[in-house]
KEDOBA-455147 format. One line per 5 residues: number of its first residue (from 1); for each residue z, x, y of N, C-alpha, C. Coordinates in nm, 3 decimals, decimal comma, always signed. Each point is the difference from the previous one (the first is absolute). Example, Ala and Ser with C-alpha at 12.3 -4.5 7.8 and 13.67 -1.06 7.14 Angstrom:
KEDOBA-455147
1	+0,780 +1,319 -0,569 +0,000 -0,089 +0,119 +0,000 +0,090 +0,120 | -0,072 -0,035 +0,105 +0,006 +0,082 +0,119 +0,073 -0,077 +0,109
This chain:
KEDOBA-455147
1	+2,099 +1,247 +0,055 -0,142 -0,021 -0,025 -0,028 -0,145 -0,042 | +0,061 -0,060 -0,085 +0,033 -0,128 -0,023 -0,057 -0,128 +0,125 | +0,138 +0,038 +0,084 +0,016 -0,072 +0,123 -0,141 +0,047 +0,062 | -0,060 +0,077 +0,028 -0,117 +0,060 +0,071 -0,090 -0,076 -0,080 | -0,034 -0,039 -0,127 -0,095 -0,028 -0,102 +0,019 -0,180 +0,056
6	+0,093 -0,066 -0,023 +0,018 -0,138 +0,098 -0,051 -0,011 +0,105 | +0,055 +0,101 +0,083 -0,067 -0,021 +0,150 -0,143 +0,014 +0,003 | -0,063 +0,082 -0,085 -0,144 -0,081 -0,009 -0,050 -0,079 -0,070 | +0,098 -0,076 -0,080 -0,026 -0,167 -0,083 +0,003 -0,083 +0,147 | +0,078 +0,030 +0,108 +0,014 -0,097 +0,071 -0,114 +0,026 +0,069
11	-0,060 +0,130 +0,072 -0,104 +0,034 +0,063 -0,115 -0,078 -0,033 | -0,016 +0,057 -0,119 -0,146 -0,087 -0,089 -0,016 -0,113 -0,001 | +0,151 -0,068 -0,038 -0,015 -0,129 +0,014 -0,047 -0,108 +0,147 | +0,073 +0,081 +0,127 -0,029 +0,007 +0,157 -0,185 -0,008 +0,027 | -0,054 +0,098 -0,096 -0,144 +0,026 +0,069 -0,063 -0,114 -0,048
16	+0,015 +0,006 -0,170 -0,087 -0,116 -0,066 +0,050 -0,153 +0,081 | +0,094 -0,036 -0,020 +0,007 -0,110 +0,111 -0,084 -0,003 +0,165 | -0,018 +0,084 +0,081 -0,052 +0,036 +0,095 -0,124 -0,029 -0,025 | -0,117 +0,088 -0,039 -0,102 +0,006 -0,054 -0,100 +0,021 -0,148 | +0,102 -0,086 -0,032 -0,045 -0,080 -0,204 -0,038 +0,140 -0,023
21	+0,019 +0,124 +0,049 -0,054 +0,109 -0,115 +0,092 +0,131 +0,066 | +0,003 +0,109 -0,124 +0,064 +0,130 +0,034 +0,065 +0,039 -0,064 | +0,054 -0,131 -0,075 +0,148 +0,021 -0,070 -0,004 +0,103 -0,114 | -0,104 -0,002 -0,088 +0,006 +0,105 -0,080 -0,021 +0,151 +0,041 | -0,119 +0,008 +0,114 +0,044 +0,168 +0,040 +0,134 +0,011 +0,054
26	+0,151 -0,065 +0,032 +0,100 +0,041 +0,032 +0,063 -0,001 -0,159 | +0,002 -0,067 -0,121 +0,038 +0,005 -0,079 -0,015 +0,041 -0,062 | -0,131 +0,104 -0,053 -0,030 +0,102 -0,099 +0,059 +0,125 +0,042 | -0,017 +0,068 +0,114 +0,093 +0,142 +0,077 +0,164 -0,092 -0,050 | -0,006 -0,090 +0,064 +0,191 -0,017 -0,012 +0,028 +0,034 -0,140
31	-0,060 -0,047 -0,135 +0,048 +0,029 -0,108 +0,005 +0,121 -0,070 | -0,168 +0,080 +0,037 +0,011 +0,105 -0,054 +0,063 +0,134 +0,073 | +0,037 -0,028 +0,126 +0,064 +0,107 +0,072 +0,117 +0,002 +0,069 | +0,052 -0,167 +0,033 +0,163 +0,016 +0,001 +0,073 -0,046 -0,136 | -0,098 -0,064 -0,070 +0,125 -0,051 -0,137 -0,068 +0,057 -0,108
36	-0,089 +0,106 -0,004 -0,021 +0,086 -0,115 -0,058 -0,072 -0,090 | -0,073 -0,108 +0,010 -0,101 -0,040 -0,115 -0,083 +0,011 -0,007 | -0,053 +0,031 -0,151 -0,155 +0,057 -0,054 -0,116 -0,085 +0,069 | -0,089 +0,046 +0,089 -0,114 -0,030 +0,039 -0,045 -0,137 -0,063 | -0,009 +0,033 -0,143 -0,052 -0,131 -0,082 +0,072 -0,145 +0,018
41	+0,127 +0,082 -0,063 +0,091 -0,124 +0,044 +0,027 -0,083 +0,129 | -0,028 +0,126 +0,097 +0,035 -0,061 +0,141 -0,118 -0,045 +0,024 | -0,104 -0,060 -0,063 -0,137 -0,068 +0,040 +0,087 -0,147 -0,039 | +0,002 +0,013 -0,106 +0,087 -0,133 -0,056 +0,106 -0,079 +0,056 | +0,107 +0,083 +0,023 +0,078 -0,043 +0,064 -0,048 -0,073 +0,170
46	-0,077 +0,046 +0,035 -0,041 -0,019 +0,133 -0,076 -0,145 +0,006 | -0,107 -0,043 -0,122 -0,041 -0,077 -0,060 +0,131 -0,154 +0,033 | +0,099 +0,054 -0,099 +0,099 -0,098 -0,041 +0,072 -0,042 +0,142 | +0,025 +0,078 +0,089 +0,068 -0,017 +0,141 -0,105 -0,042 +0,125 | -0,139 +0,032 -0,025 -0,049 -0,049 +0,115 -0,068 -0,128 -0,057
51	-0,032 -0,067 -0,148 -0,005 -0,095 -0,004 +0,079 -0,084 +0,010 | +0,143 +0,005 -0,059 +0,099 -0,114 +0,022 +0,025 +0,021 +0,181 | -0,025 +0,094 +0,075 +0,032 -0,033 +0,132 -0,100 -0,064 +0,061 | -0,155 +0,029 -0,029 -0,071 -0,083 +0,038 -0,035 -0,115 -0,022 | +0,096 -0,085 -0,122 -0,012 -0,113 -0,061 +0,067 -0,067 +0,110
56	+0,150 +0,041 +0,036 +0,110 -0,095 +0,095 -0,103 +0,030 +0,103 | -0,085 +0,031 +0,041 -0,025 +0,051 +0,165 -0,107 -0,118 -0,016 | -0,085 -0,003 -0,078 -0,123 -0,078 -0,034 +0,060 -0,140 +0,007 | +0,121 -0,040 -0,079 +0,080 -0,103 -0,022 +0,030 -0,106 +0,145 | +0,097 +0,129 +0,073 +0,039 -0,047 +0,166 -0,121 -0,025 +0,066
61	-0,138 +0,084 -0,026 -0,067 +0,001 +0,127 -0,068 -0,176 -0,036 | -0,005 -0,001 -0,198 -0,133 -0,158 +0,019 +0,126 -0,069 +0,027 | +0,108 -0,054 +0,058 +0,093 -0,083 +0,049 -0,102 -0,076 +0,140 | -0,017 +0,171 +0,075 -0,084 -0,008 +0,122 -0,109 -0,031 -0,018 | -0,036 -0,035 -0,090 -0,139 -0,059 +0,006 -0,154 +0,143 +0,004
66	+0,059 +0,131 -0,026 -0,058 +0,073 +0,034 -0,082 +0,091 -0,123 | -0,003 -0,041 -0,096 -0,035 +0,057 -0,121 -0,097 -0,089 -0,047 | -0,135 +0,070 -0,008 -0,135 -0,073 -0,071 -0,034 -0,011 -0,102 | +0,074 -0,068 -0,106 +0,042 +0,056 -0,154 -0,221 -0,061 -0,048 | -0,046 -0,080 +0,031 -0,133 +0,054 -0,038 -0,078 +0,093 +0,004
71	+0,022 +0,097 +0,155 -0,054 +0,110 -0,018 +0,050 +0,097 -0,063 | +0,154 -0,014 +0,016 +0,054 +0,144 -0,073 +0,005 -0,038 -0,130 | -0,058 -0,112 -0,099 +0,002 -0,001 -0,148 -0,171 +0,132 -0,026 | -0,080 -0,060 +0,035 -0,142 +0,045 +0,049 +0,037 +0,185 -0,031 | +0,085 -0,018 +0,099 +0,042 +0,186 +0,032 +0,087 +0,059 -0,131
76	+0,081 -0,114 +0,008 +0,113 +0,089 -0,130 -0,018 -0,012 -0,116 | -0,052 -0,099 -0,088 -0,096 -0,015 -0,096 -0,039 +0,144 -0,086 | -0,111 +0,062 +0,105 -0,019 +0,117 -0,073 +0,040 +0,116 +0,042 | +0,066 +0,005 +0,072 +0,130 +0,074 +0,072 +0,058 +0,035 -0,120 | +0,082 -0,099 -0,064 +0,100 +0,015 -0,107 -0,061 +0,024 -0,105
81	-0,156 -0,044 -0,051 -0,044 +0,070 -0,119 -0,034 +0,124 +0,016 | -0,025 +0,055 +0,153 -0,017 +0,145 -0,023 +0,169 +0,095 +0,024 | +0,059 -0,059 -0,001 +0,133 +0,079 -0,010 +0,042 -0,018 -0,075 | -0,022 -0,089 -0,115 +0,051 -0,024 -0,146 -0,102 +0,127 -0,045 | -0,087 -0,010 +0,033 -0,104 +0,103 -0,087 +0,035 +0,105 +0,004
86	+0,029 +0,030 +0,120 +0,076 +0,167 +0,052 +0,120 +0,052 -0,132 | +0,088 -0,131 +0,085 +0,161 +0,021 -0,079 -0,028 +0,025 -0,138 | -0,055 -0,099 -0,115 -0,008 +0,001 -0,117 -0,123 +0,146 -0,057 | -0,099 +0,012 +0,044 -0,057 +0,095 -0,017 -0,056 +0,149 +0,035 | -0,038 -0,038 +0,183 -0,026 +0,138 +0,055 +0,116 +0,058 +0,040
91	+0,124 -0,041 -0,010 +0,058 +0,132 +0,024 +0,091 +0,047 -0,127 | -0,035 -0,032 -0,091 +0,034 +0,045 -0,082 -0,119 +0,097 -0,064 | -0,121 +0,024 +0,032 -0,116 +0,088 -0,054 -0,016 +0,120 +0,077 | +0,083 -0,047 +0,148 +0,008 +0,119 +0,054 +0,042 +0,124 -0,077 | -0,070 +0,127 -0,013 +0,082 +0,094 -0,080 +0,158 +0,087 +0,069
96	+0,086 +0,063 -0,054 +0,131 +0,066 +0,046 -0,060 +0,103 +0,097 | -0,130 +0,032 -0,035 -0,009 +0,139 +0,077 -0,203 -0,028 +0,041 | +0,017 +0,040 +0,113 -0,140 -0,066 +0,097 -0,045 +0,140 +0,089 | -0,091 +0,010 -0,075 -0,127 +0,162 +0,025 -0,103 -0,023 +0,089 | -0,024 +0,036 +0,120 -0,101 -0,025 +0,044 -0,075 +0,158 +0,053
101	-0,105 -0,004 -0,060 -0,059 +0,183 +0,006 +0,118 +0,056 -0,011 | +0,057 +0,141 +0,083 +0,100 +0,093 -0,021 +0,180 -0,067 +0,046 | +0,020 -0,142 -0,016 +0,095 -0,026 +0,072 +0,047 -0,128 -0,093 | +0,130 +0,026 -0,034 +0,038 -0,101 -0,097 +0,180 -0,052 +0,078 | +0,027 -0,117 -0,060 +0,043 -0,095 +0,062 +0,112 -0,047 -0,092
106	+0,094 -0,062 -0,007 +0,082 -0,063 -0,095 -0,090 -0,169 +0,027 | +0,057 -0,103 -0,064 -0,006 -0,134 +0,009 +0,072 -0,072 +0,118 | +0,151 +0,069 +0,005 +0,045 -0,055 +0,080 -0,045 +0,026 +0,144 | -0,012 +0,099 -0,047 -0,037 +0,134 +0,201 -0,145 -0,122 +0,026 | -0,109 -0,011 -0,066 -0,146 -0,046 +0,017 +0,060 -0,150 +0,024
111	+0,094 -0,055 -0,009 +0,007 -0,136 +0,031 +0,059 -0,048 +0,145 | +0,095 +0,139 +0,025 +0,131 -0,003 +0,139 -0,157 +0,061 +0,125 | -0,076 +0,095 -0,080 -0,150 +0,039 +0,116 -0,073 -0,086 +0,010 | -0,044 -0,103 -0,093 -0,092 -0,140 +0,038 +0,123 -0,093 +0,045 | +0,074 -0,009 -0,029 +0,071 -0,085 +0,071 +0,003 +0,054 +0,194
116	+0,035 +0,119 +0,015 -0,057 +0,031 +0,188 -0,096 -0,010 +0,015 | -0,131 +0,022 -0,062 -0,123 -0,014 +0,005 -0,068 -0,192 +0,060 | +0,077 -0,093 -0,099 +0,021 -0,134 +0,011 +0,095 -0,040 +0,192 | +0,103 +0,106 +0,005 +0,075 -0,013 +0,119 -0,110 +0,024 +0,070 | -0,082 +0,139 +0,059 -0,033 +0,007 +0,089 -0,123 -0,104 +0,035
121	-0,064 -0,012 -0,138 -0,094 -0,157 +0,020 +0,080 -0,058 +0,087 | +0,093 -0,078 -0,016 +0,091 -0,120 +0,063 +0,058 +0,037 +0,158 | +0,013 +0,128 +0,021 +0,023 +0,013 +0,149 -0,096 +0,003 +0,065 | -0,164 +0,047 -0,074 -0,042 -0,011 +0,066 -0,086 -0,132 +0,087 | +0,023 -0,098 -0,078 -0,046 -0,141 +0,001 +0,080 -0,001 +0,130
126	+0,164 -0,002 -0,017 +0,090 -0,057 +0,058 +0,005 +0,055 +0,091 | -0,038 +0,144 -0,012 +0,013 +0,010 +0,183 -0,180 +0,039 +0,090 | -0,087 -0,044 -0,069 -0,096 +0,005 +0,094 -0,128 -0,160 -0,055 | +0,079 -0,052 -0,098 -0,071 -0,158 -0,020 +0,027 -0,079 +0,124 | -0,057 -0,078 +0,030 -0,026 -0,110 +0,078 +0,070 -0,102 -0,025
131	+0,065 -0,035 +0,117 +0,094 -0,141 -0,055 -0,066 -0,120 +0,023 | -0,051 -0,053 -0,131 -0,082 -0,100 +0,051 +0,128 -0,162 -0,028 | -0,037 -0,092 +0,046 +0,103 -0,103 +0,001 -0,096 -0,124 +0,039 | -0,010 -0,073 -0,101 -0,096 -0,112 +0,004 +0,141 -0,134 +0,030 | -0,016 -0,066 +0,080 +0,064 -0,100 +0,064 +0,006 -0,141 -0,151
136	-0,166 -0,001 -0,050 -0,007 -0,119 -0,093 -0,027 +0,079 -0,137 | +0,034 -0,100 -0,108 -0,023 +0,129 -0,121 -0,101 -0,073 -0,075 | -0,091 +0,037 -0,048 -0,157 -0,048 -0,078 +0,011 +0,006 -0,140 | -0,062 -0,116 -0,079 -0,045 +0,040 -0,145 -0,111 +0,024 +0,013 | -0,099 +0,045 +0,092 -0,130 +0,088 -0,009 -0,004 +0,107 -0,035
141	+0,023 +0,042 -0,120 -0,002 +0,143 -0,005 -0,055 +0,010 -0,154 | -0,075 +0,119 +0,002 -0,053 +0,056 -0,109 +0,164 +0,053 -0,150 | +0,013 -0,087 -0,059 +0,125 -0,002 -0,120 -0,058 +0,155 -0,049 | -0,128 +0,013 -0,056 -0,005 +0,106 -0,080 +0,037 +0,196 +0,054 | -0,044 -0,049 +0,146 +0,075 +0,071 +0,003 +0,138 +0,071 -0,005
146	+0,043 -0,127 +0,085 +0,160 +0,001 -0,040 +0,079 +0,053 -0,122 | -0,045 -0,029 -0,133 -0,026 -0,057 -0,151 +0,002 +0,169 +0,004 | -0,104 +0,085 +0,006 -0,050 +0,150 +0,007 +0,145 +0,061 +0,064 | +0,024 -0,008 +0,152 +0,078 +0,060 +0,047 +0,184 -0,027 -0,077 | -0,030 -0,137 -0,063 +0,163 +0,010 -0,088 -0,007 +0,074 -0,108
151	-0,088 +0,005 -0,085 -0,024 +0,083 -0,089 +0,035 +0,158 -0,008 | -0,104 +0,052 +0,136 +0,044 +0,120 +0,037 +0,155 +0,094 +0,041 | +0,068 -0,181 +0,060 +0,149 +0,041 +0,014 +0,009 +0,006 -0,079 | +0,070 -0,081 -0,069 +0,075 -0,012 -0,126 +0,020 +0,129 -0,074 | -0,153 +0,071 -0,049 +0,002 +0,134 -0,017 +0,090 +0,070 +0,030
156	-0,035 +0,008 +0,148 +0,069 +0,114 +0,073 +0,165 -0,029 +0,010 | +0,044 -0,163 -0,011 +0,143 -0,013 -0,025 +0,031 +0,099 -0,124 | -0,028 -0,040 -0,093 +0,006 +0,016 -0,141 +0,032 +0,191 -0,019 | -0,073 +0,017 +0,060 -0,018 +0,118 -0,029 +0,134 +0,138 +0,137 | -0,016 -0,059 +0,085 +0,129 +0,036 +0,074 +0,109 -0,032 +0,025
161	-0,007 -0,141 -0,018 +0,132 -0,135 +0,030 +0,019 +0,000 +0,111 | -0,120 -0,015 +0,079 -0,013 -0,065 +0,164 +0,013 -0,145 -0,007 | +0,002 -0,074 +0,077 -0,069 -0,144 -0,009 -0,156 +0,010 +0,079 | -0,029 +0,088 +0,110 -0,140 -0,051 +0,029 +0,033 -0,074 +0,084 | +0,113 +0,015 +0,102 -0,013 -0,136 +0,126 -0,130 +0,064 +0,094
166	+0,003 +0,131 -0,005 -0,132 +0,032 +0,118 -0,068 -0,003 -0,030 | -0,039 -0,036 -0,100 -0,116 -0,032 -0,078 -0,052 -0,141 +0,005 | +0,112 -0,070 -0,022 -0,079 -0,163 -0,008 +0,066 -0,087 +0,119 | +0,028 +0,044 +0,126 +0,011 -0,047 +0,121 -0,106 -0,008 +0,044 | -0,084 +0,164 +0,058 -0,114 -0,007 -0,007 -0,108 -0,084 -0,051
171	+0,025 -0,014 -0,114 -0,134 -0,101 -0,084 +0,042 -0,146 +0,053 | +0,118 -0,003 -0,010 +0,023 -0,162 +0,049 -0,033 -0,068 +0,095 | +0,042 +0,071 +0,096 -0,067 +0,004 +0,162 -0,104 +0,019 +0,032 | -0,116 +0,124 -0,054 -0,146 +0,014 +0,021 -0,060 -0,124 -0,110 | -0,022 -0,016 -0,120 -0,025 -0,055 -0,086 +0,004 -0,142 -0,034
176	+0,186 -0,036 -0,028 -0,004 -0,106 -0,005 +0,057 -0,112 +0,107 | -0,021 +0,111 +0,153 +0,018 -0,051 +0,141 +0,127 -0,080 +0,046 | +0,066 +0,058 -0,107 +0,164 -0,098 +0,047 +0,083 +0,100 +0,112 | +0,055 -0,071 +0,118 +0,113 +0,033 +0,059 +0,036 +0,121 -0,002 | +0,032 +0,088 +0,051 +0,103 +0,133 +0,009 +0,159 -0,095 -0,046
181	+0,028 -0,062 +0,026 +0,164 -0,023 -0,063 -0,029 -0,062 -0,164 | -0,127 -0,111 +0,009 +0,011 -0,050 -0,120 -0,102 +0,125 -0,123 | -0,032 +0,121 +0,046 -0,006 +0,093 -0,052 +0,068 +0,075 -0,051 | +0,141 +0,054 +0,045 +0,093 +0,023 -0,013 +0,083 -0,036 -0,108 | +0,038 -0,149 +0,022 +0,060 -0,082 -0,109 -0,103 -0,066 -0,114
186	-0,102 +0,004 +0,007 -0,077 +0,013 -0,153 +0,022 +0,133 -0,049 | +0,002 +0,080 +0,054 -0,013 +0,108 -0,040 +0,084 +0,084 -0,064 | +0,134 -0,076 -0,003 +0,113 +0,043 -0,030 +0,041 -0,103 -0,155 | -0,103 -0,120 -0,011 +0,010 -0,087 -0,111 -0,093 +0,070 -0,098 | -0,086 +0,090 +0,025 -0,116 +0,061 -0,048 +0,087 +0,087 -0,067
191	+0,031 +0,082 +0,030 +0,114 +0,165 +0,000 +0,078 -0,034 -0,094 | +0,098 -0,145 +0,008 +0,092 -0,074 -0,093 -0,064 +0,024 -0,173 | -0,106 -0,116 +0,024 -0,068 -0,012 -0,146 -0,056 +0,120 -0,031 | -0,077 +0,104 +0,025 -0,091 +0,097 -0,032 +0,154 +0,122 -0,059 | +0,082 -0,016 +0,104 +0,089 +0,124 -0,028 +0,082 -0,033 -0,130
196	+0,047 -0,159 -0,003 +0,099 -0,011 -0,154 -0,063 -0,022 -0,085 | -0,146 -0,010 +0,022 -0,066 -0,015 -0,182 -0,035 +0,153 -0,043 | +0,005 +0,118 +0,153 +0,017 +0,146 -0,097 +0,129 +0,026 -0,027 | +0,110 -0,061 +0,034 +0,089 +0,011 -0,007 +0,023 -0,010 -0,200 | -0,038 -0,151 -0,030 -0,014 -0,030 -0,187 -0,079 +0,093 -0,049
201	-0,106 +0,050 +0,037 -0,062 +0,108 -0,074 +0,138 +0,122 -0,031 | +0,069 +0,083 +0,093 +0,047 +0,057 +0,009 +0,156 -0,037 -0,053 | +0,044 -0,108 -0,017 +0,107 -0,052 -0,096 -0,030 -0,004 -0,153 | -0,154 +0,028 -0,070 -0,013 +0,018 -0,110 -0,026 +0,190 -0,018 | +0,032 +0,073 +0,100 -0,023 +0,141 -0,035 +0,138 +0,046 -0,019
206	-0,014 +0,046 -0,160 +0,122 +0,072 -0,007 +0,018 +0,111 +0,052 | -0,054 +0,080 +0,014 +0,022 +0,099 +0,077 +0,053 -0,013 +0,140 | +0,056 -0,087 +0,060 +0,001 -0,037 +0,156 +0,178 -0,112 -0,026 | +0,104 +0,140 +0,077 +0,174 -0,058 -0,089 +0,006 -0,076 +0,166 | -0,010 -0,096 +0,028 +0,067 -0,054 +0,141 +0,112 -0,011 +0,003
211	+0,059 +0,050 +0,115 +0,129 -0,005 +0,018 +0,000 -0,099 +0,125 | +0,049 -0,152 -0,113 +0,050 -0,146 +0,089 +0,089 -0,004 +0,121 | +0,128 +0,084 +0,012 +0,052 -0,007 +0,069 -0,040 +0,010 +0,102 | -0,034 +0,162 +0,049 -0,100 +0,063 +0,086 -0,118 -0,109 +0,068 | -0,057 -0,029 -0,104 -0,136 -0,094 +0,039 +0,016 -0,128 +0,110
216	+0,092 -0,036 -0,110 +0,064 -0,145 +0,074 +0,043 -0,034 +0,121 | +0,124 +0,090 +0,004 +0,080 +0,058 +0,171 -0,120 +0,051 +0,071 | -0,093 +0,082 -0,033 -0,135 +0,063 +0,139 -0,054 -0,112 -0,007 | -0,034 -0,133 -0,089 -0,077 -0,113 +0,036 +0,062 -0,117 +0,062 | +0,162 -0,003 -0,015 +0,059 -0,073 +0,058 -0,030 +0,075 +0,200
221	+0,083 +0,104 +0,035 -0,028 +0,059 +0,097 -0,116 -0,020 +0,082 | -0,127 +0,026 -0,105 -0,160 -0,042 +0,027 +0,010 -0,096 +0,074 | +0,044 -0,127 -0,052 +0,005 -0,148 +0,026 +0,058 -0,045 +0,115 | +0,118 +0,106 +0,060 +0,049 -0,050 +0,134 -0,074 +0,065 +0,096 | -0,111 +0,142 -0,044 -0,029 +0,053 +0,099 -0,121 -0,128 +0,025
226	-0,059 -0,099 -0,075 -0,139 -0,015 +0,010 +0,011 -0,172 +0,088 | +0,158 -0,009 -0,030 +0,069 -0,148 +0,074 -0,028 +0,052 +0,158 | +0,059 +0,159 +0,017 +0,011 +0,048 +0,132 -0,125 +0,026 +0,055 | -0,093 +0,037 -0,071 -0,122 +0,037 +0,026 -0,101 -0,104 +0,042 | -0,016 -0,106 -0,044 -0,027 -0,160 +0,028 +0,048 -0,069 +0,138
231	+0,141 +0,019 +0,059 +0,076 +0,003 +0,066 -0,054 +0,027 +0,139 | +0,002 +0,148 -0,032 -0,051 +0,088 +0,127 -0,156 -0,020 +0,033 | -0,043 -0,044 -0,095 -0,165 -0,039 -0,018 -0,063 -0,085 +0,163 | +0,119 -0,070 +0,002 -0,059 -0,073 +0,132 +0,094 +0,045 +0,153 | +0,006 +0,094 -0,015 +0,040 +0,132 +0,186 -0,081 +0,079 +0,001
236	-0,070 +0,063 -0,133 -0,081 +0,138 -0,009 -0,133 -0,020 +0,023 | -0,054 +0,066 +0,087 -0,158 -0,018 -0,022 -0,076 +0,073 -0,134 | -0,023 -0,054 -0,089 -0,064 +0,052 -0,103 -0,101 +0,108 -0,032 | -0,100 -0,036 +0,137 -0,093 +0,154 +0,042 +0,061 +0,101 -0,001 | +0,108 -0,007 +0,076 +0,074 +0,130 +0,047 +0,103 +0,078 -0,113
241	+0,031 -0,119 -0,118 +0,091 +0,081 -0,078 -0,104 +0,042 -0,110 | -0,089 -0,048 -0,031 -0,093 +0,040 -0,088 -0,061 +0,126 +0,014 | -0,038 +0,048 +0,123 -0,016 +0,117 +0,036 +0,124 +0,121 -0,004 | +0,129 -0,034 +0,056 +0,107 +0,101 -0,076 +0,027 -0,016 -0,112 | +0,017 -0,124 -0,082 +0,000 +0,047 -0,139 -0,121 +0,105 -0,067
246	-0,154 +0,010 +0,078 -0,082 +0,031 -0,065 +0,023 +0,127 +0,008 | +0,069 +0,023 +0,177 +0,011 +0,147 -0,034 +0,134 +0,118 -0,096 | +0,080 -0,134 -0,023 +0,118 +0,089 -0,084 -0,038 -0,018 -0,096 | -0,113 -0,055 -0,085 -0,031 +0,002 -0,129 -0,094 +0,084 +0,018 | -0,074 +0,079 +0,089 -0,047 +0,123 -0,042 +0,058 +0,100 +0,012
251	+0,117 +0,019 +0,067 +0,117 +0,104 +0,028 +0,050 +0,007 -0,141 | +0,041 -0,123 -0,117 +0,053 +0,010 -0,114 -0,149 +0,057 -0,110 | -0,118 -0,041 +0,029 -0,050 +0,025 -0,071 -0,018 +0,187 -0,021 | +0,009 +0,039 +0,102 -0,014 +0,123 +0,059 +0,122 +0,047 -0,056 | +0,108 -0,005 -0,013 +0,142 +0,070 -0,020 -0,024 -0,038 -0,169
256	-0,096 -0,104 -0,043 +0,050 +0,031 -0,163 -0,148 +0,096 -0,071 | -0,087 +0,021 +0,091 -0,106 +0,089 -0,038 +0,064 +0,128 +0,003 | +0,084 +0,037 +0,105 +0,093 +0,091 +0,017 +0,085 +0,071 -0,115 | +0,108 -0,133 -0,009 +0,000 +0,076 -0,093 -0,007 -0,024 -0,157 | -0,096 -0,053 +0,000 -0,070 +0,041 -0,162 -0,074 +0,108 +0,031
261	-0,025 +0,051 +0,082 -0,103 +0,178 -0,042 +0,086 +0,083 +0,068 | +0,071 -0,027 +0,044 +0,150 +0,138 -0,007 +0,096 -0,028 -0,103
């Protein structure tokens, strides 16, 4: 299970390189269902591995000249204050046990069901969004929105330990009109900062025992998948894998709705 739990450090690491986002819906199932970690924790952990992988990926890609660190400050900015907000407060107010009319829930179960809930959002972008691909990239763009839509990630990082790549590709490209590639690789510098500052929230919860070893080796692993993933970036047509990733992330989202109500 181990070795199986790697092979999707390397997977994850493969997609997020590919298309700056995904990495956390392969890394929340990998932890809590081949390596047996608590929901909570495996938000965290996922946090700690898809930011340090999206840091080296962000790293290699501005070499290329391909990372818009003005727009993605704009984006990650409040990106990271709303996933600090998450980490340090809302999920800790969450209660152990979650009632809704005749139907009650543990904490963990209500987090692994919004977390598919968040998946099938994301396939469905990915496999019936529009690939739009702007040739020149603009500072015409309305910031506040932008500003709104990091905010809203961040949240939603915070609170599942996604990064939100399908989330703020989209905005980058409609919004702040950059590139399909230089979308990609902002987007993965975005994911970096937003994911390790929930990461410090979650290094001051005692309640939350990380086990370094574990972490380290799936983030080392992470790191060659996201070298490989970068790699392959320029044979693959991007339309086309975005759409099968979209559809095996609703196949996973589907198998963990599964089985949390059996």
């Amino acid at each position: 299970m181990l070795a199986l739990g790697f092979l999707g450090a390397l997977l994850m690491g493969i997609v997020l390189g590919l298309i700056g986002g995904g990495g956390s819906i392969l890394t929340v199932p990998v932890f809590v269902y081949i390596l047996n970690v608590n929901p909570v924790l495996a938000t965290a952990y996922s946090l700690f591995v898809v930011g340090f992988a999206s840091l080296v990926g962000a790293i290699k890609n501005s070499r290329n000249n391909l990372v818009d660190f003005k727009t993605g400050l704009v984006f990650a900015v409040p990106a990271f204050i709303g996933v600090f907000f998450a980490r340090i407060y809302l999920i800790n107010i969450i209660p152990d046990q979650i009632s809704l009319f005749s139907f009650s829930v543990s904490k963990e179960m209500a987090i692994m069901i919004f977390f598919a809930m968040i998946m099938i959002a994301a396939s469905y972008f990915m496999i019936l969004g529009k690939n739009v691909d702007l040739h020149e990239s603009s500072t015409n763009y309305n910031p506040t929105i932008l500003v709104f839509e990091g905010l809203i990630v961040g949240v939603l990082t915070g609170v599942v330990g996604a990064g939100g790549g399908f989330l703020i590709i989209p905005a980058l490209v409609l919004f702040a009109r950059l590139p399909m590639k230089k979308a990609v690789a902002t987007s993965l510098m975005i994911i970096a900062i937003k994911s390790l500052f929930g990461v410090i929230g979650d290094l001051n919860n005692v309640d939350l025992i990380f086990d370094w070893p574990l972490l380290i080796t799936f983030t080392l692993v992470s790191i060659v998948g996201i070298f490989l993933g970068i790699y392959f970036n320029n044979f693959i047509d991007g339309g086309k894998l975005k759409k099968g990733f979209g559809w095996f992330v609703l196949i996973m989202a589907i198998c963990i709705l599964i089985k949390e109500f059996i």
